[in-house]
N, C-alpha and C positions, 0 to 999 in steps of 0.2 A: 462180334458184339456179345459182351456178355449178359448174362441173364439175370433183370435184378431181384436181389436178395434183402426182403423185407424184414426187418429187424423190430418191427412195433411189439410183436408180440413178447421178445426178449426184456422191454423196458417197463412192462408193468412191474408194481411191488409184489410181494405176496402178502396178501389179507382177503379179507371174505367180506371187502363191499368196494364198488368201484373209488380210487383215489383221484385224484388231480391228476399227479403224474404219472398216472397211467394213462391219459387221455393224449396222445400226442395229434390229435384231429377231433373234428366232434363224429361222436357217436350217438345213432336214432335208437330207441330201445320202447320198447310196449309194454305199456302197466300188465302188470300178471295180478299182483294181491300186493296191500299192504300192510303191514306190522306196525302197533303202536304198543310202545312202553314209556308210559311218563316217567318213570324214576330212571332212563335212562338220559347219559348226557347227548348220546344224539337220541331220542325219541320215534322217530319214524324212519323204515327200513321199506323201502319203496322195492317188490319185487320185481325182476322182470321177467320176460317171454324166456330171456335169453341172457347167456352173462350174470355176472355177481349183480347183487343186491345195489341200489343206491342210498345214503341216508342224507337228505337233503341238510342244508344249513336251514339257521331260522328266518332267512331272509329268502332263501326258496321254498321254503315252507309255506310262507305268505303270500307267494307267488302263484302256488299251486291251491292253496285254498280261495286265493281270488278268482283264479280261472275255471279251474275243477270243484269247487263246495269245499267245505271245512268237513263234509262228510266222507275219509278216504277209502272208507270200502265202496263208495260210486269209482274209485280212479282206474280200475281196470280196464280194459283196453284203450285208454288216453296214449296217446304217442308223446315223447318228448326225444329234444335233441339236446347233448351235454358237453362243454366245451371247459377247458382249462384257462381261465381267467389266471395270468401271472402274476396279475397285479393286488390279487386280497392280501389282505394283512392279517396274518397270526401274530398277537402279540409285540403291535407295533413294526413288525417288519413285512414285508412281500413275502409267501411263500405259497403263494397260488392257491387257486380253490376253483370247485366245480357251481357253473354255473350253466342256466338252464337260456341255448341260444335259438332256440324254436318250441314249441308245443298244440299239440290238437287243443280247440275249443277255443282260437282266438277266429275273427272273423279279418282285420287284419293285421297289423305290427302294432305295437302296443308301447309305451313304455311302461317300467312298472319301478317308483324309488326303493332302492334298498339301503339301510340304515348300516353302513360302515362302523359308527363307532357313536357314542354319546353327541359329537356334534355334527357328524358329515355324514351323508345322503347321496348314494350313485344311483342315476339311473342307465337303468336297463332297458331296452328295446329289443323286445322280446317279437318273433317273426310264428306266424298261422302256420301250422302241418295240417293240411288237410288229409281226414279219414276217408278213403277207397269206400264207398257203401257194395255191402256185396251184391255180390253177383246175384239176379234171380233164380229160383230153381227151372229146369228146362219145363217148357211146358209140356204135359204128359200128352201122346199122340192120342187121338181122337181111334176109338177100333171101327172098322170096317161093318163091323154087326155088332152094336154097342149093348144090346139085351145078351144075348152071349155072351160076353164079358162080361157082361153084370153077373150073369149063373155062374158062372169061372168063379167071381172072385169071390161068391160065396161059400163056395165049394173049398177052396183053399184055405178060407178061414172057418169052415165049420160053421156057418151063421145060416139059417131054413131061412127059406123065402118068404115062408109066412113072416116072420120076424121084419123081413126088409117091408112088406105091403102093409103091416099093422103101420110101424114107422113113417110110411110115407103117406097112409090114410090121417094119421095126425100131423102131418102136416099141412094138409088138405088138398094131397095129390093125389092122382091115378094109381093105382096100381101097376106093377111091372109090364103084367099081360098086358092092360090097354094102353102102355103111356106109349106118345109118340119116340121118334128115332131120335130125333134132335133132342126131345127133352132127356131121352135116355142116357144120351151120349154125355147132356151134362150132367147127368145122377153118376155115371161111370166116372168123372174127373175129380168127384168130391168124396165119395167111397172112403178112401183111405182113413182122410180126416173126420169123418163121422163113423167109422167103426163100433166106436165105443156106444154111443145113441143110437145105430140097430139092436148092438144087440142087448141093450135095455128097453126093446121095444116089446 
């Protein structure tokens, strides 16, 4: 059995934004940033994570400012997926075009009309990519003697422990010396993120 030999990559064009027929499947791609120049004739240059630029037509253009805001520097990390429609028409004939056959921020399948020409109207049913929400950070382990680690971590950062008890007197806590273990334990998990408010204490 031979081993197959995928030829997709050979069948793109060469230019510097994704075409039609280059798409021989649809491809998922993640907003990076976007580019507007009105005096251009395509206008908006849709960057990605990854791969050339997109520059939508103006009937995905409508699309994406339906789903996403007409505001495109919010469209960064939106997901879309982009397929080769064979059927658009450049100047009355077929010669395909990209169009957009999934995208984040629907809840579910959508149609959305797009304006072919001065009298005719396709729609489109456009399908939800849902966004992975990330991951938590791991919870930071609990130390064993949690006042010790509290002197550690001021130690490390150069911050007096007067600094940390003025701070936690405004807040109208204990001091180091007499706070109990558990409350310690939680003064030790938040450290990091108050840093800054010790040591303008």
């Amino acid at each position: 059995m031979t081993n197959p030999i995928d030829i997709t990559a050979s069948l793109a064009a060469k230019s510097d934004q994704i075409n039609a027929g280059d798409l021989a499947g649809t491809i998922t791609r993640t907003v990076a940033r976007v580019q507007y120049d009105p005096s251009s004739d395509q206008p908006v240059t849709v960057h990605m994570t990854e791969g050339k630029p997109w520059r939508p037509s103006k009937g995905m253009r409508r699309v994406l400012a339906q789903v996403w805001g007409s505001d495109a520097g919010k469209w960064a990390g939106n997901v879309v997926a982009l397929y080769n429609d064979p059927d658009v028409l450049w100047a009355g004939k077929k010669a395909g075009g990209i169009r957009i056959k999934a995208m984040s921020g629907l809840t579910r399948a959508k149609d959305f009309p797009v304006k072919i020409n001065r009298t005719k109207v396709q729609i489109y049913q456009i399908e939800p990519i849902k966004i992975a929400a990330p991951a938590p950070a791991p919870a930071q382990d609990a130390p064993s003697d949690p006042k010790a680690a509290i002197v550690g971590w001021l130690a490390s950062k150069g911050i007096d422990g007067a600094q940390l008890d003025t701070w936690l007197i405004g807040l109208g806590k204990q001091t180091l010396e007499d706070m109990h273990p558990g409350e310690a334990a939680r003064l030790y998990s938040v450290l990091d993120s108050q840093e800054g408010a010790i040591r303008g204490a």
